[in-house]
N, C-alpha and C positions, 0 to 999 in steps of 0.2 A: 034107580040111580046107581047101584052096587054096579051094576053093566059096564055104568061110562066112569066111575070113579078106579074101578078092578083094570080097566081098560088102561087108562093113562099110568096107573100103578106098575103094570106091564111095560110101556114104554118108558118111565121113568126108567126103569130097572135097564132094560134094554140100551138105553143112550147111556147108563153109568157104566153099563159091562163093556161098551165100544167105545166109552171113553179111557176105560182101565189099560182094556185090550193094548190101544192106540200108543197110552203113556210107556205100559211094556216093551212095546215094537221098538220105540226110541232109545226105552235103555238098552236093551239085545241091542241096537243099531250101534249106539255109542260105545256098546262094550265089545263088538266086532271092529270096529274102526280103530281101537288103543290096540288091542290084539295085533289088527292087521301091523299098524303103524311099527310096532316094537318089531314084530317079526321081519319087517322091512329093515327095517335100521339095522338089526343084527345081519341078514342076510348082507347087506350096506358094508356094514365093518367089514365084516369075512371078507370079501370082495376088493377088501383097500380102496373104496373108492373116495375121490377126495370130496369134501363140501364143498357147495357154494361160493360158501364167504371164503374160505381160503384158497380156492380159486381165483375169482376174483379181485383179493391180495396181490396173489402172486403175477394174476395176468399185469394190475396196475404197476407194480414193481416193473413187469418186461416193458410196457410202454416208456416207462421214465427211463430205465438203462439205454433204451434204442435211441431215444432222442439225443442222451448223453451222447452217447457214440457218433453218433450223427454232427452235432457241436464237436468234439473232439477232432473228429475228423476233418471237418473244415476248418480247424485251427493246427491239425497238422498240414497241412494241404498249403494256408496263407502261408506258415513257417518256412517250408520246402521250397514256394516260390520264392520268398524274402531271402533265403539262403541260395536259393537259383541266382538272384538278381546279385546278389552280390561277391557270387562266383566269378559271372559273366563280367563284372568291373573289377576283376584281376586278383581280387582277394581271394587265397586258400582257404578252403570249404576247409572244417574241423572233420576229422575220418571217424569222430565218436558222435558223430550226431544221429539224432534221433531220424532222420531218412536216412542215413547210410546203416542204423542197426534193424531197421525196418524192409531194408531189401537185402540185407544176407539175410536173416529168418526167411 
């Protein structure tokens, strides 16, 4: 019985050192992967390149400003004709208005 007990004794051993091995490989992995990440991020800085998130910001910020402008615009647009209309029915148009300082610019 020494044979089969010496045996299993061996494979015990065996599965503990490929299970050690294995735990090892993961921390090497995980301490490759912080390594990697920081030297990423510094290379990042250096580079000025911008995040995500403040990307993001700033893209939603341009969506809001364009729509504004967009409303603006059709509310200078209504103005210009309502100031057209009442042109055309004999009244002098104001020379400071906001379509006459929009097309000298």
């Amino acid at each position: 019985m020494t044979n089969g007990s010496s045996s299993n004794r061996v494979l015990d051993e065996l599965a503990k050192l490929v299970t050690d091995a294995a735990g090892a490989a993961q921390g090497m992995r995980r301490e490759v992967e912080t390594a990697f990440r920081g030297q990423a991020e510094r290379l990042l800085n250096t580079m000025d390149v911008v995040q995500r998130e403040d990307f993001e910001a700033v893209r939603e910020m341009a969506i809001r400003a364009r729509a504004e402008n967009t409303a603006l615009l059709a509310r200078i647009e209504a103005l210009e004709a309502l100031v057209g209309q009442k042109d055309a029915a004999g009244k002098p148009a104001k020379s400071g208005s906001a379509a006459g300082r929009a097309k000298k610019d």
